[in-house]
C-alpha positions as CSV (number, residue, x, y, z in Angstrom):
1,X,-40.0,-2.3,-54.1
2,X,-37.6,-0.4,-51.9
3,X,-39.6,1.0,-49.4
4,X,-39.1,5.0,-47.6
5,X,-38.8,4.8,-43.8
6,X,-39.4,7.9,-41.5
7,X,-36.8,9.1,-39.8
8,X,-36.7,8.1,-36.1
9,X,-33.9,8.0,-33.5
10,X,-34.6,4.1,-32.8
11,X,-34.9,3.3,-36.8
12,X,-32.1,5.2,-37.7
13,X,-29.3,4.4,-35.1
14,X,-27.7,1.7,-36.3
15,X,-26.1,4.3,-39.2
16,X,-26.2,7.5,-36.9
17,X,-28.3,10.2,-35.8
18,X,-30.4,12.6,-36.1
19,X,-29.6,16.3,-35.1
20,X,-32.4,17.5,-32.9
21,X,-31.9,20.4,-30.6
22,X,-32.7,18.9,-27.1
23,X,-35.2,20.6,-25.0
24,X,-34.7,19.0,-21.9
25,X,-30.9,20.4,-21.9
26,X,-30.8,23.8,-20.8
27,X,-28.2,25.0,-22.6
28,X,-28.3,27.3,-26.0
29,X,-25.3,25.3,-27.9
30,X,-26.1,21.6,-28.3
31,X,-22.6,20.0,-30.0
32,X,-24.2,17.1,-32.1
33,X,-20.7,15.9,-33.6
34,X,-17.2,16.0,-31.9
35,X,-14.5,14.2,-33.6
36,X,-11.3,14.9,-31.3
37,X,-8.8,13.7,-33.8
38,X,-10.8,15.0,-36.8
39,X,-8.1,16.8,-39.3
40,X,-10.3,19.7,-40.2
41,X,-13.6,19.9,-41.9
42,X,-15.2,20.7,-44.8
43,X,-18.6,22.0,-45.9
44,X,-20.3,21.7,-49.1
45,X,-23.4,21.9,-51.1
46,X,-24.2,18.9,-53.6
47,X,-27.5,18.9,-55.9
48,X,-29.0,16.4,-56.5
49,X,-31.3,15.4,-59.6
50,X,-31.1,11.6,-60.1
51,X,-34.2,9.1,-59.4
52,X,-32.3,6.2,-60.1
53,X,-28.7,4.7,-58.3
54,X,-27.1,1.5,-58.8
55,X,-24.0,2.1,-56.0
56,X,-23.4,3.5,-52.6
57,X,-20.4,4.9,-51.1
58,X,-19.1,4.9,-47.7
59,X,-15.8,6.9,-45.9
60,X,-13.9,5.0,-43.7
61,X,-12.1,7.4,-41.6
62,X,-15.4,9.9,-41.6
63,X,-18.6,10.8,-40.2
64,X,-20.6,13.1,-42.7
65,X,-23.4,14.8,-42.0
66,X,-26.2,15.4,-44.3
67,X,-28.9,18.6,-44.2
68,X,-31.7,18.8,-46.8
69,X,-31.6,22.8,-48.0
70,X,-34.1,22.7,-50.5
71,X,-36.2,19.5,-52.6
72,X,-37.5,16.3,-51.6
73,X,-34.7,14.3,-50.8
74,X,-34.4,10.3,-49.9
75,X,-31.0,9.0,-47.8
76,X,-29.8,5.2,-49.2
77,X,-28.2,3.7,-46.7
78,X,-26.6,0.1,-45.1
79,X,-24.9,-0.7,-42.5
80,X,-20.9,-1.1,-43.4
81,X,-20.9,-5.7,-43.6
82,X,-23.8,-5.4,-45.4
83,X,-23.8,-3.0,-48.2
84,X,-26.8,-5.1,-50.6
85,X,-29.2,-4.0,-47.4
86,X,-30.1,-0.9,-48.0
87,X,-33.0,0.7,-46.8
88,X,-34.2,4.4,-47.7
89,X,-35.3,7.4,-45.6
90,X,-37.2,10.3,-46.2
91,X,-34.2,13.2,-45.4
92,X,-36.4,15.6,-43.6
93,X,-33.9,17.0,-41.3
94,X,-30.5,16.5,-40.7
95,X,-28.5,13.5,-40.0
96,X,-24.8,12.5,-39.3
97,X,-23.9,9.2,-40.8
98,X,-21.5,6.9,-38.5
99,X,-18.0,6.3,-40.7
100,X,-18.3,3.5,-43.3
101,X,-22.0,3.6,-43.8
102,X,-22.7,2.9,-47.4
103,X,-25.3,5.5,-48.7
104,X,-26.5,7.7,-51.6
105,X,-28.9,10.4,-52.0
106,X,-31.9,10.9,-54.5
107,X,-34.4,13.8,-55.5
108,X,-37.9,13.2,-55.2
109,X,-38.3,16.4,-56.8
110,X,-37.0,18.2,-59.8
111,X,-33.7,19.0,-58.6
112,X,-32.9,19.4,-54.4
113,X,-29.7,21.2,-52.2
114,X,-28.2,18.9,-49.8
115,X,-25.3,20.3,-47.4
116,X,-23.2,18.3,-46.8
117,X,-19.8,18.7,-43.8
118,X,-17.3,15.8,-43.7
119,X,-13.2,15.4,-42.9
120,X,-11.2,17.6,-45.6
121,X,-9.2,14.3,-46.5
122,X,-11.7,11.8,-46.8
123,X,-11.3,8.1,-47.9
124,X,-14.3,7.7,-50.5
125,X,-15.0,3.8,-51.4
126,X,-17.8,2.6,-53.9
127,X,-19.8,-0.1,-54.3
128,X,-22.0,-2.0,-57.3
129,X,-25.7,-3.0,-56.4
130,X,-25.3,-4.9,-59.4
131,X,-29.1,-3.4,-60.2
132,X,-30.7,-0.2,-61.3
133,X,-32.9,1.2,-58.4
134,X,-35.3,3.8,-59.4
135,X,-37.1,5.6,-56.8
136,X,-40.5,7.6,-57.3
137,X,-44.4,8.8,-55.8
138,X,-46.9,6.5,-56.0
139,X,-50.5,8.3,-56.7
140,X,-53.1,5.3,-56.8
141,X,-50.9,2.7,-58.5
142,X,-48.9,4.9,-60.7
143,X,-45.2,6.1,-60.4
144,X,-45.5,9.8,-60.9
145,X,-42.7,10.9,-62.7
């Protein structure tokens, strides 16, 4: 059973960050991603409906940044040598994947809004699990569907 992680700073580093406005800065603007040779950017929404996945992706010349909008949503991720270690995280509040991070996103719930910002020309690459993984709630031993 795949288990959902928490996001933390410390957990989560090794395939970003997390945006948190810092209170200890004293400044109003907080930049959480600067890519100085980034070739413009683009933002989208994706929905998201699928329990199940059975491949991850990753961008090689691309951080991308993920914001839950609406919905239960749960970030796959693995660190780019080792794309059969994946581990899941409850997407709670927004993260910035580092570039080649394999990943894939499920709905918890019925259907959720993700937004998602990333290069305009982005490199996509996918890769096989070679399994079905099928992610749900457990409520006293059962999966609630």
């Amino acid at each position: 059973m795949l288990k959902i992680n928490y996001l933390s700073q410390e957990r989560f580093a090794k395939y970003g960050r997390i945006f948190e406005f810092t209170d200890s800065d004293d400044s109003y603007f907080q930049i959480q991603s600067d890519q100085a040779k980034a070739i413009g950017w683009r933002l989208a929404l994706m929905k998201v409906s699928g329990r199940t996945f059975d491949k991850v992706n990753c961008h090689p010349n691309s951080v991308e940044s993920f914001d839950p909008l609406r919905g239960t949503v749960v970030l796959i991720v693995a660190e780019p040598e080792r794309p059969d270690d994946i581990e899941a995280f409850l997407l709670d509040k927004p993260v910035c994947l580092n570039k080649s991070v394999w990943h894939n996103v499920i709905s918890l719930s019925q259907e959720a809004i993700v937004k998602i910002v990333e290069n305009t020309y982005i490199e996509s690459i996918s890769y096989e699990l070679g399994r079905n993984f099928e992610m749900g709630l457990l409520e006293i031993g059962r999966v609630v569907k």
